[in-house]
N, C-alpha and C positions, 0 to 999 in steps of 0.2 A: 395583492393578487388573489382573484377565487381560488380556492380549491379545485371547485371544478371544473376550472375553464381550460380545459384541457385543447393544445395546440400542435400539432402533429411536427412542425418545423420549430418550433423552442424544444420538443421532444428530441428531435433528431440535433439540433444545437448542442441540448444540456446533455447524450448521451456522449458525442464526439467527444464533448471538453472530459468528462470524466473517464472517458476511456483512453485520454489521453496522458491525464495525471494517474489512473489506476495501472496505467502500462504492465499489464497483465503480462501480455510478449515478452515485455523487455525483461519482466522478472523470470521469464524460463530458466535463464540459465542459475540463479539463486536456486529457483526449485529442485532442480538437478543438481544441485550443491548438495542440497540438502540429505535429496535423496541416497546420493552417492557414499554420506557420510551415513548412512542408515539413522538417518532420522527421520521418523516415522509423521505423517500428519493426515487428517481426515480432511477430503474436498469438501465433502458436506458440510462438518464444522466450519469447516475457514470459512466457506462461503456466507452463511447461515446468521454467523458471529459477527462476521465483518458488518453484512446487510444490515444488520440488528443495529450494532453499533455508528455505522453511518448515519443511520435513520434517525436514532436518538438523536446523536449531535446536530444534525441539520435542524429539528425540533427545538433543542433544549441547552447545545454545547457553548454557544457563547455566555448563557447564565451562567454556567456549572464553571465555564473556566474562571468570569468574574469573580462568584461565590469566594472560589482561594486566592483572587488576586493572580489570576495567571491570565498574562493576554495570550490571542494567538500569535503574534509572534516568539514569544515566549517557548512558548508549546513547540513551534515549528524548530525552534534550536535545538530542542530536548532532543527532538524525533532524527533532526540531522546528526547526531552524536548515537545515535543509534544507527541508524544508517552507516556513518565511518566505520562503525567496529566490527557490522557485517560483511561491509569492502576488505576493510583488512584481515579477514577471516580468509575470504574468495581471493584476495590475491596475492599471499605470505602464509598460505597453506598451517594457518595455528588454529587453533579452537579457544574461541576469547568468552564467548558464552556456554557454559559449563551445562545451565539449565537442571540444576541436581533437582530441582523438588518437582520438576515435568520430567523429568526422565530423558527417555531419547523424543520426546513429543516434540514436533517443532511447530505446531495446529496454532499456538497464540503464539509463541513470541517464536521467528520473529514473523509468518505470515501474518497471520490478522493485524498485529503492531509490530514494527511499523509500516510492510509493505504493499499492506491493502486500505487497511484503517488509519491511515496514518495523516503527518500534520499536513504534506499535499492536500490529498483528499477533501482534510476538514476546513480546510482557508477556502478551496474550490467551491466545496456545499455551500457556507457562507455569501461565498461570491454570487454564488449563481441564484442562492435564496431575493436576491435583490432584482431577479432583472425575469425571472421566469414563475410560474404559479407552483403549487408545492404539488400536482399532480402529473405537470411535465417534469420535477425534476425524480420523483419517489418513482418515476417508471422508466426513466431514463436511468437511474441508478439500478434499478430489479433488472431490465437488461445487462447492464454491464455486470452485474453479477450472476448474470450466467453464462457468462464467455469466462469470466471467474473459473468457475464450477468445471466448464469442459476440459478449459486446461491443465486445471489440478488435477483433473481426471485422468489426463491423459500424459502426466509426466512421467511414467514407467517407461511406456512405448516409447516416448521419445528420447530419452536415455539406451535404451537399446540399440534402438536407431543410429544415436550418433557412436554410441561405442564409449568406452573410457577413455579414450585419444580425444576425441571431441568433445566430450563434456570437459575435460579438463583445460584445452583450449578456451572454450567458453566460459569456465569459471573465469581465467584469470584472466582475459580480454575484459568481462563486465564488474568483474574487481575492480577494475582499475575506472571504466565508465564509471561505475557506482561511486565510487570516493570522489569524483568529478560535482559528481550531481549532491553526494552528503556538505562538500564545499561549497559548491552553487547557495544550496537551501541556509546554509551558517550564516554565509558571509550576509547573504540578501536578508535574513531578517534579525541580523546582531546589530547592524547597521542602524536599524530601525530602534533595536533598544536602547545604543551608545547614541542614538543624536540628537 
């Protein structure tokens, strides 16, 4: 595909799907986790980092994984093993990630990895690298990273909003979603390594 053959319906195509795997929404109530737990993270970074990071791999990540010998499915178990231990954070109220050498920073791990940058995301880019030009997807991606940005921005208010009653309802409702979905991502691409 050109570069420049920019198409206004593979743009509105390739934003959908990645706004669907990025589920920005869905991750609200993680954010509000986080928040609640006073762990601190910048919208801007996450946004900025993740973008960054996207961009690269859609570019250059299926080399980089070849390079060590890591397929994407490989990768995508790693990221679901990550995924489980932040479900079970959200819905058995412990703290499994300690995070000593970030502090109370939660800016990369775990927003930018695994819940923006992560193995979703990078299988989707792949995917969609095949069927769309690299200028509907680099602009369909810069949108969905700024619905990113406003949310991050705007998870104080909306912790207020709900109150400590309702973020805590909503932690452990999407605790339990989330370990749903960390299983989903295992089973589907362990399958793929074992067969």
């Amino acid at each position: 595909m050109d570069f420049l053959s920019f198409n206004f319906q593979n743009f509105v195509s390739a934003f959908i799907v990645l706004f669907a795997i990025l589920d920005v929404a869905g991750s609200l109530p993680i954010f509000l986790d986080l928040s609640q737990r006073h762990k601190e993270f910048s919208a801007v970074k996450a946004t900025v980092i993740s973008f960054f990071v996207l961009l690269v791999f859609f570019f250059i990540g299926e080399g980089i994984l070849n390079l060590f010998g890591v397929d994407v499915s490989s990768f995508a178990v790693a990221g679901s093993l990550v995924i489980f231990v932040i479900a079970c954070e959200m819905t058995f109220g412990v703290e499994i990630f300690k995070m000593d050498a970030l502090g109370s920073n939660a800016t990369l791990v775990p927003i930018v990895f695994p819940l923006l940058a992560g193995p979703g995301a990078f299988t989707t880019l792949l995917s969609l690298k095949a069927e769309y030009s690299t200028i509907d997807i680099t602009l369909a991606l810069l949108a969905n990273m700024l619905i990113v940005y406003v949310v991050l921005r705007n998870v104080k208010p909306v912790a207020k909003l709900l109150g400590q009653g309702g973020v805590f309802m909503l932690r452990k409702f999407f605790g339990i979603i989330l370990l749903a979905i960390a299983v989903k991502l295992f089973m589907g691409n362990i399958t793929t390594l074992i067969g």
